[in-house]
C-alpha positions, 0 to 999 in steps of 0.5 A: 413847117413851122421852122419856115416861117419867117420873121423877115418876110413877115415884115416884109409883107407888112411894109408892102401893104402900108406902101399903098398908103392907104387901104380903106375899103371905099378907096381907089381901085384903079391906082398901081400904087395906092389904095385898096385895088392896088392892095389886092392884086398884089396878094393875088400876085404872092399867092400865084407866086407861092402857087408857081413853087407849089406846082400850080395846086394853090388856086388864087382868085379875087371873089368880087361882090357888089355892095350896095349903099348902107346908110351907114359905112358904105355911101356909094355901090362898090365893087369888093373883092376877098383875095383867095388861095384854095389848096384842094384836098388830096382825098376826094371823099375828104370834104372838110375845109379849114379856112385861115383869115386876115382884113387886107383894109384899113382905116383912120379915126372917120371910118369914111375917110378913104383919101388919108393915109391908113398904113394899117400895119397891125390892124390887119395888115398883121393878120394879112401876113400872117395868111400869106406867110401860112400859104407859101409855106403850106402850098408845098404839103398835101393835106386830105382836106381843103385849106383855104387862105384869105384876105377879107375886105371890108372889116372895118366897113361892118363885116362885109368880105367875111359876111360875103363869105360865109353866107356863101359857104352856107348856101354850098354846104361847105363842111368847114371844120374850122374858121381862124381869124387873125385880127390885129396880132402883130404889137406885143406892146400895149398901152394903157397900162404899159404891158409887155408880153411877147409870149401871150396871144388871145384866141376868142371864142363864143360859148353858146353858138350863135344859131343854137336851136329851141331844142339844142337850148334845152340839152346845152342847158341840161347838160351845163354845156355852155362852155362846150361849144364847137368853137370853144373846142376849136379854141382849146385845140389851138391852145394845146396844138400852139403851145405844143409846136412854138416854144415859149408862147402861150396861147390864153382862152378867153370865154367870149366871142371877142373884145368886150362889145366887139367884133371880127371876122368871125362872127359871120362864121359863128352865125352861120353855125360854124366853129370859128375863133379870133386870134388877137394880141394879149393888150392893144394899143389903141394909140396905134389903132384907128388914129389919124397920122399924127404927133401929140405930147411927144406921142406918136399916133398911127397904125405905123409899121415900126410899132409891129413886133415881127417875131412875135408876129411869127409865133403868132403865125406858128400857133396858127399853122400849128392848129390848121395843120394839125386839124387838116391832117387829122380825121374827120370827128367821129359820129353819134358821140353818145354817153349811156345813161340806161344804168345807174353806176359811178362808170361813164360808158361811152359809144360812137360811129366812125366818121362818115368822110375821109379816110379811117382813124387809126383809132380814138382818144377819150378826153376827161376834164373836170366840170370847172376846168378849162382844159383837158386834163386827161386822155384815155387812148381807145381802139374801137368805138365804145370806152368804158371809163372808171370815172362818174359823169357826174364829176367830168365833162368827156369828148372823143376825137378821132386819131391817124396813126401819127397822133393827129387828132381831130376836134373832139365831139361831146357826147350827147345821152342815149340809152 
């Protein structure tokens, strides 16, 4: 799948997007050509066209949504849309879903201003891509589980599409494993320092999770499990997953819910109580990130396509692939993940329960780390569901995930102490 990813087609999608002038969420919705309505019924239009090649399994909608004036980035009631294209599970009993995202609006310096020209062609016209080109080349696969490719609106109006989302896949207890939110991930350039780096991509993760419980608190707290949070496992699985599949590219952890003070697509996820990740170039460039079109000092301002490296944008969209494929055609995690604490011994004995959804694992793997790495060092294939392991607790952190007869693996689950 990954081999299929084009460069081309990429940059194809991101000169389509910025033809529409401008994308900022308030802007016309009537226009064939410009603005934000024209914007989204032409990623509805390639999502059925990669549904068409796939036999009709790809299911493409707008999921339109009222807002309401805000007193702050919405002035006037609007009618909002997140472009989706839902590839169904082949395994009834599977219900996890796996969602892939990217901002389809954009802005200029005034986050009001929905008449200039806003090409947007990183910020997130890149992420947008990047979705797009995952679905055409999924559609055609079958995965147990549900996929779902998205274009948000409303990103840079405060979160709005993404918000819409997940507030609606909480209240229909979607089971969503996974969350990857690509936002701005096409410049391998940045400025400000001048950097270079075509083979680095930052996958952002939140540490403590954002609906933790009082009693949740005081177990993560006991177990120093600050750094073992859903999503932070998430991230680590993209950065083994990625740098196993796209040769050369490195994927670096950073242990933070995003940007320093920022935000992203995310975040309504995490607050939702879901694993969920931004992915993001290593050094953004913000002369070509929320400016007005213009020229000074022989500097070139705006958000212009021509400042998009395509084929870094194509690994970043490896990395993606890599980590959603991998997870979908794993199994579910396993359950009741415990560490036995009844006896006093150096040894860390381990037991869990098959997952309740979705087919049976081929078997299980046992992941060992010490307390300040932050990576998995080590892996103890296991049949069965207990491990006995020469290896004291107190000095390594252990996670179990559940394995196909492929070697896929699911997200591994730390185990909590039982007697």
């Amino acid at each position: 799948m990954i081999a299929e990813i084009s460069a081309d087609r990429l940059k194809d999608d991101v000169y389509k997007m910025v033809s529409f002038g401008t994308r900022h969420t308030l802007s016309d919705t009537k226009s064939k050509k410009r603005g934000i309505g024209a914007a989204r019924r032409w990623v509805e239009e390639e999502f059925r066209k990669y549904s068409k090649a796939s036999g009709g399994r790809l299911k493409v909608e707008q999921d339109t949504f009222t807002v309401k004036p805000d007193g702050r980035r919405v002035d006037v009631k609007t009618v909002m849309a997140n472009v989706m294209a839902t590839l169904p599970g082949t395994d009834p009993n599977d219900n996890r879903v796996f969602i892939v995202s990217g901002h389809l609006d954009s802005r200029v310096t005034d986050v009001m201003n929905r008449t200039a020209d806003a090409p947007g062609a990183n910020d997130d016209a890149s992420g947008v891509a990047v979705v797009m080109e995952m679905a055409r080349v999924m559609a055609s696969r079958k995965f147990p589980c549900t996929l779902i490719f998205v274009a948000v609106q409303g990103e840079e109006q405060s979160l709005i599409g993404s918000g819409y989302l997940a507030r609606k896949a909480k209240a229909n207890n979607w089971n969503i494993v996974g969350m990857l939110n690509n936002d701005i991930v096409g410049n391998s350039h940045g400025h400000d320092p001048d950097l270079h780096q075509p083979n680095l991509v930052r996958v952002f993760s939140e540490g403590v999770p954002a609906n933790e419980t009082p009693e949740q608190a005081q177990l993560r707290r006991q177990l120093s499990a600050e750094n073992d949070s859903p999503s932070r496992q998430l991230a680590r699985y993209a950065k083994q997953t990625g740098e196993q599949y796209v040769a050369g590219h490195t994927v670096a952890l950073e242990y933070r819910p995003d940007r320093f003070l920022r935000g992203g697509d995310h975040t309504p996820f995490n607050q939702q109580g879901y694993a969920a990740v931004r992915f993001s170039e290593m050094n953004e460039d913000f002369t070509h990130q929320h400016q007005d079109l213009r020229t000074e000092n022989g500097r070139q301002y705006g958000d212009l396509p021509e400042f998009v490296d395509y084929e870094y944008l194509r690994k970043n969209t490896g990395v993606n692939l890599a980590t959603m494929a991998s997870l979908a055609l794993a199994p579910a995690a396993p359950q009741n993940v415990g560490v036995l604490t009844a006896n006093l011994t150096n040894r860390t004995e381990l037991k869990w329960d098959a997952p309740t959804t979705g087919r049976k694992p081929a078997g299980y793997v046992v992941l060992m780390r010490e307390t300040s790495s932050p990576v998995w060092q080590q892996r103890f294939p296991v049949q069965g569901t207990t491990a006995d392991l020469p290896h004291s607790k107190d000095n390594f952190i252990f996670g179990v995930a559940s394995v196909d007869e492929s070697g896929h693996e699911s997200l591994p689950v730390i185990p909590k102490p039982v007697r």
